[in-house]
C-alpha positions in Angstrom: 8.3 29.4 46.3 6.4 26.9 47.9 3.0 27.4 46.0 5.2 26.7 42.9 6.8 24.1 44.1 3.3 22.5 44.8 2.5 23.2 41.1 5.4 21.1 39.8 4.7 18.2 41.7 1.5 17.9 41.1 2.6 17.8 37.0 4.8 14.8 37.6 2.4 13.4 39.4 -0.2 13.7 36.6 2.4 12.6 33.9 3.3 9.6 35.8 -0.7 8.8 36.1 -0.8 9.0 32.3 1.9 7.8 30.4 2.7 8.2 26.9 1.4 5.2 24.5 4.9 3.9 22.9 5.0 4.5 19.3 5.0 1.3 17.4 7.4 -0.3 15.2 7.4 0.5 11.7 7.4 -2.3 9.7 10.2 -3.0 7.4 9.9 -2.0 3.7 9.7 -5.4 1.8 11.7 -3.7 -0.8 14.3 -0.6 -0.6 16.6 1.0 -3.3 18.6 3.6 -3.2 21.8 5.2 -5.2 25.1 6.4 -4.0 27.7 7.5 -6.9 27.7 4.9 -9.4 26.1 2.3 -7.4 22.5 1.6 -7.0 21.4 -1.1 -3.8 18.6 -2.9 -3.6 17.7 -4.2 -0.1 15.3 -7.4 0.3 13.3 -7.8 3.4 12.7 -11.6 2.2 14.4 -13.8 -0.2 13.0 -13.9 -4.0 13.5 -13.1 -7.3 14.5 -9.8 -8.3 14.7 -7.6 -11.0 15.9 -3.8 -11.7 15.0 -0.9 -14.2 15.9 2.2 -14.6 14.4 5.3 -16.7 17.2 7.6 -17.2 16.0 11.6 -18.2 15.3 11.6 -21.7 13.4 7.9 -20.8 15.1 5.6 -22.1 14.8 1.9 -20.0 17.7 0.1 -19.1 17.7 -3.6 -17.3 20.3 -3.2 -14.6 19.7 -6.4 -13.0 19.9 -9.2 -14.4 22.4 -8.5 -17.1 21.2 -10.8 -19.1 18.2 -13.1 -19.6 18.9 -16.3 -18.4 21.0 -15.1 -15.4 19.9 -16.1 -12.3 17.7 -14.0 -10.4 17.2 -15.4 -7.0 18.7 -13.0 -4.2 18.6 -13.6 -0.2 17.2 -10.9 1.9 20.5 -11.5 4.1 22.5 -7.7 2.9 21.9 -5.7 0.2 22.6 -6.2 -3.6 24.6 -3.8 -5.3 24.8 -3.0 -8.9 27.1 -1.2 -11.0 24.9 1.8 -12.9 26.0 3.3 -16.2 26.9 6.8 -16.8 23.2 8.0 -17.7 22.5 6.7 -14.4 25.1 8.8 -11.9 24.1 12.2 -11.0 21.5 12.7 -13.2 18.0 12.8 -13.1 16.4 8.8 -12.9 14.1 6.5 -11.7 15.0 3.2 -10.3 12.5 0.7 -9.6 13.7 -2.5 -7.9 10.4 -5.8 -8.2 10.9 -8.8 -6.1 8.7 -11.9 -7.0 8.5 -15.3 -4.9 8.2 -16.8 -8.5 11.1 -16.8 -11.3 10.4 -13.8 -13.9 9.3 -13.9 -17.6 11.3 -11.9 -19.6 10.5 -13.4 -23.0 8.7 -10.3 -24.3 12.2 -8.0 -23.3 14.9 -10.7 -24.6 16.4 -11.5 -28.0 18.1 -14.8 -27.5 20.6 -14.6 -24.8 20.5 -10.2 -24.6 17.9 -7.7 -24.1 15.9 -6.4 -27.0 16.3 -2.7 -26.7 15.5 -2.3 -30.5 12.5 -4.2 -31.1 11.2 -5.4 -27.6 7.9 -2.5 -27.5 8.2 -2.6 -22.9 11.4 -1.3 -23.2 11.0 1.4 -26.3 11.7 5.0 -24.9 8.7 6.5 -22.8 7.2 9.8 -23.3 5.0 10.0 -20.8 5.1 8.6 -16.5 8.2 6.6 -16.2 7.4 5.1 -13.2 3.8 3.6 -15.3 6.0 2.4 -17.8 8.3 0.1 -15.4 5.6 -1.1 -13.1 4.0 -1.9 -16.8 7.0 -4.0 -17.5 6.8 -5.8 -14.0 3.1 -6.3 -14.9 4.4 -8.4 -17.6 7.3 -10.4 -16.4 5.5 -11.4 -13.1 2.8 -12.8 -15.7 -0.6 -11.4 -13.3 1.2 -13.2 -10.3 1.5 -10.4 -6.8 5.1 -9.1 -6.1 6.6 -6.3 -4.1 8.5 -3.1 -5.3 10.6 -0.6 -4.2 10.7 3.1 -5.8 13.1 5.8 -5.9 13.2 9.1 -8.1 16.2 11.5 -8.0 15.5 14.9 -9.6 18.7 17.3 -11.2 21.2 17.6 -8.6 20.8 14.1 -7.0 17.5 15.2 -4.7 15.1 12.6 -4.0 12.3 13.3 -5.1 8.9 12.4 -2.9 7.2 9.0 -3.6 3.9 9.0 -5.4 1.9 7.4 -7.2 2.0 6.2 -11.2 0.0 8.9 -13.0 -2.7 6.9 -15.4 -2.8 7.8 -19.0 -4.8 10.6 -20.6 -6.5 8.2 -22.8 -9.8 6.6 -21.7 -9.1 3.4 -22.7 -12.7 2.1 -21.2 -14.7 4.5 -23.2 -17.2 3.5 -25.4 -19.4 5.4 -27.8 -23.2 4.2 -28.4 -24.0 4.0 -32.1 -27.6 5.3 -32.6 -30.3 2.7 -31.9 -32.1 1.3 -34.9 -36.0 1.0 -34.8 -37.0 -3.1 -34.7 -38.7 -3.8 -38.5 -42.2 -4.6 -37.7 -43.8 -7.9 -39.5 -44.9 -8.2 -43.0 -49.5 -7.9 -42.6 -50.7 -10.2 -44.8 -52.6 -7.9 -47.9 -55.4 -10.4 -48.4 -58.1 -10.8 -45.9 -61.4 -12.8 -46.6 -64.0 -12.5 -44.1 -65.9 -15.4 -44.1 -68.1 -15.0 -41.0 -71.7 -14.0 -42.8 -70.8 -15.8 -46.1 -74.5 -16.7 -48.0 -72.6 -18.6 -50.5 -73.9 -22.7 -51.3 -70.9 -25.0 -51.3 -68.6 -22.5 -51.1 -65.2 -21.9 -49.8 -65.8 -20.5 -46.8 -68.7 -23.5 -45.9 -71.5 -21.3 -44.7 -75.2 -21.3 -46.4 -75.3 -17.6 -45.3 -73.3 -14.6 -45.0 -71.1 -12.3 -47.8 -67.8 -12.7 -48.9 -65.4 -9.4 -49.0 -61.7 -9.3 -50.0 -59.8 -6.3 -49.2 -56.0 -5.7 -50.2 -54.0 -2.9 -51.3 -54.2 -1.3 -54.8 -51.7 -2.6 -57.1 -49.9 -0.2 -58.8 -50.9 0.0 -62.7 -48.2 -2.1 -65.0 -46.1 0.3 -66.9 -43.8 -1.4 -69.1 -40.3 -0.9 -69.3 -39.5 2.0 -72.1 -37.4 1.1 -74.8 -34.3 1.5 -75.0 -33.4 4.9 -77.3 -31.9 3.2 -80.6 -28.1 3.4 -81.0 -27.1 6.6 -83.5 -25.9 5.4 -86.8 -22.2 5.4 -87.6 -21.5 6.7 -90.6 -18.7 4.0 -92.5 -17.3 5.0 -95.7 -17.4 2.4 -98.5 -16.1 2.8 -101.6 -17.7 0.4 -104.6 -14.9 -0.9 -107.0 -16.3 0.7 -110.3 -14.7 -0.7 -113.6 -14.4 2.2 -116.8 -14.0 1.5 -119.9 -10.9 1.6 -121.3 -9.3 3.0 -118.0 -8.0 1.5 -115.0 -9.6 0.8 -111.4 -9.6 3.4 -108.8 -7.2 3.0 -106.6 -5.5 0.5 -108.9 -1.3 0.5 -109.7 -0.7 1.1 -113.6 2.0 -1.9 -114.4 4.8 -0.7 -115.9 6.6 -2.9 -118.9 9.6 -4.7 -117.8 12.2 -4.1 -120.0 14.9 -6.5 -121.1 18.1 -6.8 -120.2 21.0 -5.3 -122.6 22.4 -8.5 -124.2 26.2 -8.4 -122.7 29.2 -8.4 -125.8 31.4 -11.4 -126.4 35.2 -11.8 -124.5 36.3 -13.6 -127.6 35.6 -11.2 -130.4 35.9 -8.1 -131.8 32.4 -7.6 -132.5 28.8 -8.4 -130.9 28.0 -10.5 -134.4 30.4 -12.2 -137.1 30.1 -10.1 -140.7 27.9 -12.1 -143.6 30.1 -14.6 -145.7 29.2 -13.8 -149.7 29.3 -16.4 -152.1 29.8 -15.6 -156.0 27.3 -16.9 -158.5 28.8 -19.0 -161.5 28.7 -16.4 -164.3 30.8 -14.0 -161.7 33.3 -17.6 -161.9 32.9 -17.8 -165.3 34.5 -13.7 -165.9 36.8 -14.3 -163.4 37.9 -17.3 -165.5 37.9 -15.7 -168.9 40.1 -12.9 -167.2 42.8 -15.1 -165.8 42.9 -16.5 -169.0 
């Protein structure tokens, strides 16, 4: 009894020699979301500008916060914000991303006029591949390059949370770059004539020397060949007919004219017949019987 006893005190004494370090504080996160039901709440550890998107399971993105453009963004870090989600958003598998910016956001490459471009806007097109690459894209963008803070929350089929990580990078290389094939450097043109004048023997001469030989050397020309005619078109064979004259016939390929024949004179509306009948006169011996006759 008493050798344990001796055991035990000497422990406390030792743990009372050496006390535990105290564990520090953790330090608050700047930004914190989270979703109950059909609300999501965004908590700010200092006042700014905030912003929130949400990816819902087949990825389409959806600006929950502002609700429209040129609503004011500024929130105080005094309680948390809260912020009505849409049906795609409750219970079902999302992402929620909540940005907070000391500086007000640029969201003229999301808006059309006074509402969010979901149709043509390209940031907030459905994504296909990391949803959580494609928002902090967006922030990216609005921030315009400036430093902001973020908060991140996934929740998987049945409203789990899912484990933070980080944004997977794309499966392109987009830094890659493919060498074409080095091309050799063309050397200088060498000059084909070369006199050497050094031991020219030659009296007023060119090269100004009263001794010496001359020599040119330059590459063999090639021998002159004229261009070969060109091969002669092949004739064309074109009919022609000659106009030939017979006697007492017609031309080739000459109409016979036909005689134009008169019209039939038309008959008279006011006699009987088409000419009046001959009027005969009696000579004067024809008088003379008729005379003797009467008498």
């Amino acid at each position: 009894m008493i050798p344990s006893l001796a055991v035990m005190v000497g422990l406390l004494a030792q743990a009372a020699g050496n006390p535990l370090p105290a564990r520090a504080a953790r330090a608050p996160d700047p930004v914190r979301v989270w979703r109950t039901d059909s609300t999501a709440y965004v908590a700010l550890h200092k006042s700014g500008h905030l912003v929130l998107l949400h990816v819902d399971a087949i990825g389409r993105i959806r600006v929950l916060f502002p609700l429209a453009p040129d609503d004011s963004t500024s929130i105080s870090g005094d309680a948390p914000v809260a912020v009505s989600l849409p049906p795609a958003a409750e219970g079902n598998p999302s992402t929620f991303i909540a940005v907070r910016s000391r500086w007000p956001f640029d969201f003229a490459v999301l808006q059309a006029g006074s509402t969010w471009n979901y149709q043509e806007a390209l940031l907030l097109q459905p994504t296909a591949g990391d949803p959580l690459a494609a928002l902090l894209d967006i922030a990216d963008r609005v921030t315009d390059g400036r430093p902001y803070d973020y908060g991140v929350v996934e929740y998987l089929r049945g409203g789990a949370v899912a484990a933070r990580r980080a944004p997977v990078p794309p499966t392109v290389c987009l830094t890659c770059v493919r060498l074409g094939t080095s091309v050799a450097t063309a050397s200088a043109a060498v000059p084909t004539n070369a006199v050497d004048c050094s031991n020219a023997s030659l009296t007023n001469s060119f090269c100004g020397v009263n001794s010496g030989s001359v020599s040119f050397t330059s590459v063999p020309q090639a021998a002159y060949q004229p261009t070969p005619p060109s091969a002669a078109p092949a004739p064309v064979y074109v009919p022609y007919y000659l106009p030939i004259a017979v006697h007492g016939g017609r031309r080739r390929f000459e109409r016979p004219i036909l005689p134009v024949t008169p019209p039939a004179p038309r008959p008279s509306v006011g006699a009987a017949y088409p000419i009046a009948p001959r009027l005969v006169v009696p000579s004067n011996g024809q008088l003379r019987t008729l005379t003797g006759r009467r008498s």
